[in-house]
VMD Tcl script that builds the backbone (N, CA, C; Angstrom):
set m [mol new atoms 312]
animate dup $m
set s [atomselect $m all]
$s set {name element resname resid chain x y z} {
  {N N UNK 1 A 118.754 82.904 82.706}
  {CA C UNK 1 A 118.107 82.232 83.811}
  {C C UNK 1 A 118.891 82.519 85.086}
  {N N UNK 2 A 118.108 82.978 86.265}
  {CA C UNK 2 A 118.626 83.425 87.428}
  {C C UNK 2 A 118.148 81.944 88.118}
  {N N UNK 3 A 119.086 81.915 89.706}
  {CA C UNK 3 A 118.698 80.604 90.589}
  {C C UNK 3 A 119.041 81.734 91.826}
  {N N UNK 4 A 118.105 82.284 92.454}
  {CA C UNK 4 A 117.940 82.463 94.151}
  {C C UNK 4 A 118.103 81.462 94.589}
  {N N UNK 5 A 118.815 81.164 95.666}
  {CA C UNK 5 A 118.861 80.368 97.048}
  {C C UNK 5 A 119.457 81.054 97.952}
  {N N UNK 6 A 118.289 81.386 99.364}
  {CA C UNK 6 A 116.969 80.977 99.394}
  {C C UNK 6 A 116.229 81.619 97.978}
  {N N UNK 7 A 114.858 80.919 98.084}
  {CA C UNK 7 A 114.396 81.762 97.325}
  {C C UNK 7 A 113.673 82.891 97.317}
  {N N UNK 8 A 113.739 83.779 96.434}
  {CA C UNK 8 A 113.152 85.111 97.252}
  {C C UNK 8 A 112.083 85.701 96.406}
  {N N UNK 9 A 110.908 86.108 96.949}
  {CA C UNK 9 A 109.828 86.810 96.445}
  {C C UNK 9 A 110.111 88.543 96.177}
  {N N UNK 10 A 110.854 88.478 94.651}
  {CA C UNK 10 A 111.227 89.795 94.394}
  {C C UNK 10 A 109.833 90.931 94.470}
  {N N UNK 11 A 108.792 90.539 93.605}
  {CA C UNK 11 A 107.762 91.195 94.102}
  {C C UNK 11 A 107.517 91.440 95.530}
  {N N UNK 12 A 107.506 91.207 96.452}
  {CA C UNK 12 A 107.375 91.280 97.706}
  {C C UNK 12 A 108.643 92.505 98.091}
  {N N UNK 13 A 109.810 91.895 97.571}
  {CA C UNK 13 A 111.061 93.062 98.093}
  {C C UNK 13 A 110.518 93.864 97.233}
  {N N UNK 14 A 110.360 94.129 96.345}
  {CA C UNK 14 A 110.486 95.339 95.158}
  {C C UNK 14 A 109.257 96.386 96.086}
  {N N UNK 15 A 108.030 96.068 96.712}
  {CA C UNK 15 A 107.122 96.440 97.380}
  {C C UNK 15 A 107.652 97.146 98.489}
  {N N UNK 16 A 108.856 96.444 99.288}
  {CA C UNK 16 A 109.061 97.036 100.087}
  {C C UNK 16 A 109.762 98.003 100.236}
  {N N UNK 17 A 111.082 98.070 99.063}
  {CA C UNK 17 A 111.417 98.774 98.552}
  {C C UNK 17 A 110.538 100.555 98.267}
  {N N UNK 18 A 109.602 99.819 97.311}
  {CA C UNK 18 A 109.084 100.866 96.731}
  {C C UNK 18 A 108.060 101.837 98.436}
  {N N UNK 19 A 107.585 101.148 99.234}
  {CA C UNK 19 A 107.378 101.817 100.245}
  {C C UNK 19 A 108.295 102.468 101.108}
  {N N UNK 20 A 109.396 101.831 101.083}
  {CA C UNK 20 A 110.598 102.516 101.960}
  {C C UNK 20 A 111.273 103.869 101.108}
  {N N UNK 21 A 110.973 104.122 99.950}
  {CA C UNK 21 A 111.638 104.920 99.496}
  {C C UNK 21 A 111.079 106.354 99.898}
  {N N UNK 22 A 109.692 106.878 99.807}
  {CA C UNK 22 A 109.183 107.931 100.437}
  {C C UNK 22 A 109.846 108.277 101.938}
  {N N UNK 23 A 109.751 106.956 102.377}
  {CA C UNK 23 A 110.279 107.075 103.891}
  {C C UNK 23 A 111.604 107.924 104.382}
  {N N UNK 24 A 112.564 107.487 103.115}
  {CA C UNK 24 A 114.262 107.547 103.107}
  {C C UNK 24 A 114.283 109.196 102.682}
  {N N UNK 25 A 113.358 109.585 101.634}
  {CA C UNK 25 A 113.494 110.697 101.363}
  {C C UNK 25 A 112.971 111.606 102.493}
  {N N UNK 26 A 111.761 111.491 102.904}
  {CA C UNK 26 A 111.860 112.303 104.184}
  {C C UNK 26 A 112.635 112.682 104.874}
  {N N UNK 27 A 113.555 111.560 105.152}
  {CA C UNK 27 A 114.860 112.040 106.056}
  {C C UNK 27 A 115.616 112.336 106.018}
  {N N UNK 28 A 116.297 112.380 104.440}
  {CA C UNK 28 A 117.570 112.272 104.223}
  {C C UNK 28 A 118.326 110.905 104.606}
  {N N UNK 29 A 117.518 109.852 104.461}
  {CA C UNK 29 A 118.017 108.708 104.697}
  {C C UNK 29 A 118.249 107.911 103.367}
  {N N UNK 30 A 119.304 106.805 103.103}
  {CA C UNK 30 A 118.866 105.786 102.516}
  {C C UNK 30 A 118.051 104.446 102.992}
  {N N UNK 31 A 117.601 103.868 101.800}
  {CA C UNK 31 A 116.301 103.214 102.021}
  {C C UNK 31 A 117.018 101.679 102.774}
  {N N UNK 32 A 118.524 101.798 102.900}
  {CA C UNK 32 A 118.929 100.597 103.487}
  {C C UNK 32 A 118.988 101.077 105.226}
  {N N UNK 33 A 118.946 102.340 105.411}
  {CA C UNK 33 A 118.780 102.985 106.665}
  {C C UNK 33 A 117.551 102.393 107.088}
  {N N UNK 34 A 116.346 103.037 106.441}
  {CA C UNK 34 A 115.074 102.708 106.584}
  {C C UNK 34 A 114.711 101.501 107.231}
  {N N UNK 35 A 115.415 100.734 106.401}
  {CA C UNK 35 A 115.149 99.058 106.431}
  {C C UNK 35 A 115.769 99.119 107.875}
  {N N UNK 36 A 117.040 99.292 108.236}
  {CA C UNK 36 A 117.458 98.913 109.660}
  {C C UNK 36 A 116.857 99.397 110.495}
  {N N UNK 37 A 116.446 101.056 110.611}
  {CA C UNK 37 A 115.721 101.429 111.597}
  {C C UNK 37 A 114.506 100.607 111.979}
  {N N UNK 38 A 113.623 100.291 110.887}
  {CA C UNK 38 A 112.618 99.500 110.750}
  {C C UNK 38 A 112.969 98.300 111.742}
  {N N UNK 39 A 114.261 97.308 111.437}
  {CA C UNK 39 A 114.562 95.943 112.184}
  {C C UNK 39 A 114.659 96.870 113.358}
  {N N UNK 40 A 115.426 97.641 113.973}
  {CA C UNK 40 A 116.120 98.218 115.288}
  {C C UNK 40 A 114.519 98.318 116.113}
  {N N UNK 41 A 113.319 98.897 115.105}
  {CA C UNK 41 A 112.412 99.010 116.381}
  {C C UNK 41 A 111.728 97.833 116.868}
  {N N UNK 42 A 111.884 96.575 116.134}
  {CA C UNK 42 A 111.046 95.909 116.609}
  {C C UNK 42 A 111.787 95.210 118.206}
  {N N UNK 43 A 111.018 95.533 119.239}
  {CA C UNK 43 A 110.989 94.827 119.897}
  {C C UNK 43 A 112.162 93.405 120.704}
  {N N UNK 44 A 111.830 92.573 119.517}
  {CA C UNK 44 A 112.125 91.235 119.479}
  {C C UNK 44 A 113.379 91.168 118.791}
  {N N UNK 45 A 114.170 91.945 117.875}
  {CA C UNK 45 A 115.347 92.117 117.006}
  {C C UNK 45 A 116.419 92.340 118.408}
  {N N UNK 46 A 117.471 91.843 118.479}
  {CA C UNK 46 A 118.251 91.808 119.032}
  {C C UNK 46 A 119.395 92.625 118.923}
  {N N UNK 47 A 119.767 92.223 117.284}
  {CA C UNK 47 A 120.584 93.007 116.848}
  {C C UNK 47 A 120.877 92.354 115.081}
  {N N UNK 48 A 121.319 93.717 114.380}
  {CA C UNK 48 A 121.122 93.438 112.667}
  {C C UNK 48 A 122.635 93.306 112.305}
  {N N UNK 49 A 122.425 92.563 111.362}
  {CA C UNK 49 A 124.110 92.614 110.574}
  {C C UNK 49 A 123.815 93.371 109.509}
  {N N UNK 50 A 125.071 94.496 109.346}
  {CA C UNK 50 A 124.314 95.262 108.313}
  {C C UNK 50 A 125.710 95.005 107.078}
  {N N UNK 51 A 125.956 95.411 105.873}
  {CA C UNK 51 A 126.545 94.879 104.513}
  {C C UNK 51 A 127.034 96.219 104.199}
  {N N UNK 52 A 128.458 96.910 104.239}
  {CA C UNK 52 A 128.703 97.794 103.678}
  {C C UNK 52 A 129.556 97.605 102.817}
  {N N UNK 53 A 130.083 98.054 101.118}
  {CA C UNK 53 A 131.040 97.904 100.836}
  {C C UNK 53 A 132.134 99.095 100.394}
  {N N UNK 54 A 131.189 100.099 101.185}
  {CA C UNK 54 A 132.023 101.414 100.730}
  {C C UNK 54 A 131.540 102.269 102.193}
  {N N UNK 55 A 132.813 103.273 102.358}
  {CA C UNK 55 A 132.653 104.182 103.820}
  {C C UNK 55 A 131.576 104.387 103.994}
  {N N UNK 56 A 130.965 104.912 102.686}
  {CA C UNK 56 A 129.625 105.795 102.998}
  {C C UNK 56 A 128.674 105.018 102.776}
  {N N UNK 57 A 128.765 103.757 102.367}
  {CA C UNK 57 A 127.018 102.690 103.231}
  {C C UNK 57 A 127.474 102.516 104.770}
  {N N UNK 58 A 128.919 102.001 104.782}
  {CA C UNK 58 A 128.637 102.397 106.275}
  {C C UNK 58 A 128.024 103.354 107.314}
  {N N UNK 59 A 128.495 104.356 106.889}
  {CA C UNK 59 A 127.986 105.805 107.449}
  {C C UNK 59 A 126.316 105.766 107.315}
  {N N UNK 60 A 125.675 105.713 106.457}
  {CA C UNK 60 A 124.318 105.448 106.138}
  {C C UNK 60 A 123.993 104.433 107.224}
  {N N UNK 61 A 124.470 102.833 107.179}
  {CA C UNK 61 A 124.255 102.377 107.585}
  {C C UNK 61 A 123.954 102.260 109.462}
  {N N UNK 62 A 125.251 102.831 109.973}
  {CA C UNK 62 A 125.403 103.615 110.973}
  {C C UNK 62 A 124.516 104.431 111.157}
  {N N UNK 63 A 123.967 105.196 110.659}
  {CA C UNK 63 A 123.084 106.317 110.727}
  {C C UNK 63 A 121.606 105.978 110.930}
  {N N UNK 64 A 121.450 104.464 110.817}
  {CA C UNK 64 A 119.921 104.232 110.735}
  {C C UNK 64 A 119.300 104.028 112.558}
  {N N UNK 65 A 120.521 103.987 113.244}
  {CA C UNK 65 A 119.948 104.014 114.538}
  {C C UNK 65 A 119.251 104.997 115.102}
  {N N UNK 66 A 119.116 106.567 114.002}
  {CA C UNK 66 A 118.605 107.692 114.333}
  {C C UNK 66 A 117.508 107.388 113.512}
  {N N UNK 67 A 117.187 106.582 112.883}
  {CA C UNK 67 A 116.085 106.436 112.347}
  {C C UNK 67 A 114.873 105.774 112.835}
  {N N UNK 68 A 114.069 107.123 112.882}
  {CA C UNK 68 A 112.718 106.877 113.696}
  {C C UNK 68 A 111.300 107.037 112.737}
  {N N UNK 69 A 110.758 105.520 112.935}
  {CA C UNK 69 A 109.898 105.667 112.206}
  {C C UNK 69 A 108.282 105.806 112.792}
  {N N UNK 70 A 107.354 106.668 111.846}
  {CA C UNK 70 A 106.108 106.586 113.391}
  {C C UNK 70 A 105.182 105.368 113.107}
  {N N UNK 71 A 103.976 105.502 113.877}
  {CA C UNK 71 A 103.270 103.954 114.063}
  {C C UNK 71 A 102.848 103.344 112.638}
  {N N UNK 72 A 102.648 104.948 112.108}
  {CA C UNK 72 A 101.661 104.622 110.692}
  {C C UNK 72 A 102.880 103.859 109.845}
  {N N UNK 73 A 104.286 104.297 109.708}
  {CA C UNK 73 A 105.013 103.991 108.884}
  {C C UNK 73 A 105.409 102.697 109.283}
  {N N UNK 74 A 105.673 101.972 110.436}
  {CA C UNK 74 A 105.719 100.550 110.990}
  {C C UNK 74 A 104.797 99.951 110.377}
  {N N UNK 75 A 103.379 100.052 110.468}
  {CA C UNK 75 A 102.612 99.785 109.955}
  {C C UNK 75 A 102.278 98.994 108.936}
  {N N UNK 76 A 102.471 100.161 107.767}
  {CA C UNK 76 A 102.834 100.116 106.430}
  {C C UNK 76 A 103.932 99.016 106.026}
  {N N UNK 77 A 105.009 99.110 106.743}
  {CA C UNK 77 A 106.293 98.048 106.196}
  {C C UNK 77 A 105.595 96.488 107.131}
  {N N UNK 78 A 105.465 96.602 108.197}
  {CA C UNK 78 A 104.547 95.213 108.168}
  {C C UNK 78 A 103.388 94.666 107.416}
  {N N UNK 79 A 103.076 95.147 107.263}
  {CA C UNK 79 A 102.036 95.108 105.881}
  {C C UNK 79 A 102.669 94.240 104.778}
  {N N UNK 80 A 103.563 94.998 103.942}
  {CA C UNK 80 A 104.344 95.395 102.610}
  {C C UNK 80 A 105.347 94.005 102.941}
  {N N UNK 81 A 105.662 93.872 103.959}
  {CA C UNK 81 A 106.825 92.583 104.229}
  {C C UNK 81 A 105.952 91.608 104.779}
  {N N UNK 82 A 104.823 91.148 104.981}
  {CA C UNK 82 A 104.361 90.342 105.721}
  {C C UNK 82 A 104.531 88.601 104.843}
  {N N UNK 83 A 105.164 88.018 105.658}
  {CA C UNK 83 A 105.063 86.400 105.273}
  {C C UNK 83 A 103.828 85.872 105.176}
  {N N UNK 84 A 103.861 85.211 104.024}
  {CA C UNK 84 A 102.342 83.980 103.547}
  {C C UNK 84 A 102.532 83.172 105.067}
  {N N UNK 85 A 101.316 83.047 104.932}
  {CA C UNK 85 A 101.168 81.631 106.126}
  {C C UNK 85 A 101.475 80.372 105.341}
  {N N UNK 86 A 102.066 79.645 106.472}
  {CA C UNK 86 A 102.816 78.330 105.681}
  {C C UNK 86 A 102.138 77.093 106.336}
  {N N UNK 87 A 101.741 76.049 105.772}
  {CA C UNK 87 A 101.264 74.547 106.268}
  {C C UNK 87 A 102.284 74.532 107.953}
  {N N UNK 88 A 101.284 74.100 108.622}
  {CA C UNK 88 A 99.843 74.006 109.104}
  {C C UNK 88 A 99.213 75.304 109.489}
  {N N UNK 89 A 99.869 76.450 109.322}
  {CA C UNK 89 A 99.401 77.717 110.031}
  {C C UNK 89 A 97.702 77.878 109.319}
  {N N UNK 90 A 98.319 77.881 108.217}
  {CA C UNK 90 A 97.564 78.351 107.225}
  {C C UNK 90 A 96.100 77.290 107.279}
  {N N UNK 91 A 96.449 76.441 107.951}
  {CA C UNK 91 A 95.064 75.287 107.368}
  {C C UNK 91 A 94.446 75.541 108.716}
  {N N UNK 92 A 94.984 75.713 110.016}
  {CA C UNK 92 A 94.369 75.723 111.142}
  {C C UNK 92 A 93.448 77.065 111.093}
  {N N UNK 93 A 94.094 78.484 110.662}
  {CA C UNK 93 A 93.019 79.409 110.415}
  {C C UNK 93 A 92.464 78.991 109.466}
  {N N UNK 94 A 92.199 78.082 108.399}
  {CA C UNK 94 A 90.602 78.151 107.573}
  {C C UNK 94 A 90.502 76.861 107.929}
  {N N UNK 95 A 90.258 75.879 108.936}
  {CA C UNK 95 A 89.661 74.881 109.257}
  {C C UNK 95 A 88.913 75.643 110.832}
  {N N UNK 96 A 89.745 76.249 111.717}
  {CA C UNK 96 A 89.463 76.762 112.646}
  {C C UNK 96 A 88.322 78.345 112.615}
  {N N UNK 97 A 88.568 78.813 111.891}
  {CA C UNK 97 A 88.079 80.371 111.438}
  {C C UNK 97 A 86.753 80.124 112.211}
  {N N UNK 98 A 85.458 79.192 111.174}
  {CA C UNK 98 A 84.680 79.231 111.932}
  {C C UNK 98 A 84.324 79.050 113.899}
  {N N UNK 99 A 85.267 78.189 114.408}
  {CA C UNK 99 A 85.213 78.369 115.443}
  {C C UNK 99 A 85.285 79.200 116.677}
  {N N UNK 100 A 86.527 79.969 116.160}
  {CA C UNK 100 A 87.509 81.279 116.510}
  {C C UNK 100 A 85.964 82.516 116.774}
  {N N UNK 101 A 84.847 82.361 115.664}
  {CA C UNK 101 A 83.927 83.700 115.309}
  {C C UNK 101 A 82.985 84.035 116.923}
  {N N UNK 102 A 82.773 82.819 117.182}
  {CA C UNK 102 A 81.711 83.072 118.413}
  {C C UNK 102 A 82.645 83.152 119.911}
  {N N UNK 103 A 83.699 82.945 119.771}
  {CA C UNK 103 A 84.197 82.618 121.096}
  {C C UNK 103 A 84.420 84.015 121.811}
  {N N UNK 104 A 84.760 84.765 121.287}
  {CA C UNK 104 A 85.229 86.635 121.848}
  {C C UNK 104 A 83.813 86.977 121.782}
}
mol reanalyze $m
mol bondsrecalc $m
mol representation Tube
mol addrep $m
């Protein structure tokens, strides 16, 4: 018996995983590169803490600032990582939905 805290939706990582890996190989990247480049483009990310425990995740890790991903591949990992809607989000789009249809 395993105990996550937090808890974590391995299906969900394992997904993202499994999409980031095509990605990593393209480049000669690892898929923990991927993942940072991924945080580095958004926008709103400030800045990532990244986990090395050997030179060369550093170096990898380091290395993900050259990592450029295109729209389609952003895309895709928002997709693949996207959070459930959580109470009240979730109740206001299906109490609201119908309203939302005629207004645009």
């Amino acid at each position: 018996m395993s105990f996550d805290f937090p808890p974590v939706n391995k299906d969900r990582a394992y997904d993202c995983i499994d999409a980031m890996n095509p990605m990593a190989s393209a480049r000669d990247a690892s898929v923990a590169g991927v993942a940072l480049g991924w945080l580095l483009a958004k926008p709103w990310v400030t800045s990532v803490i990244i986990g090395a425990k050997t030179p060369e995740q550093l170096k990898q890790n380091l290395a993900a600032v050259d990592v450029k991903l295109s729209a389609e591949e952003m895309a895709v990992l928002d997709k693949v990582s996207e959070l459930p809607r959580e109470y009240p989000g979730w109740m206001l789009e299906r109490q609201g939905g119908e309203r939302t249809t005629g207004i645009a």
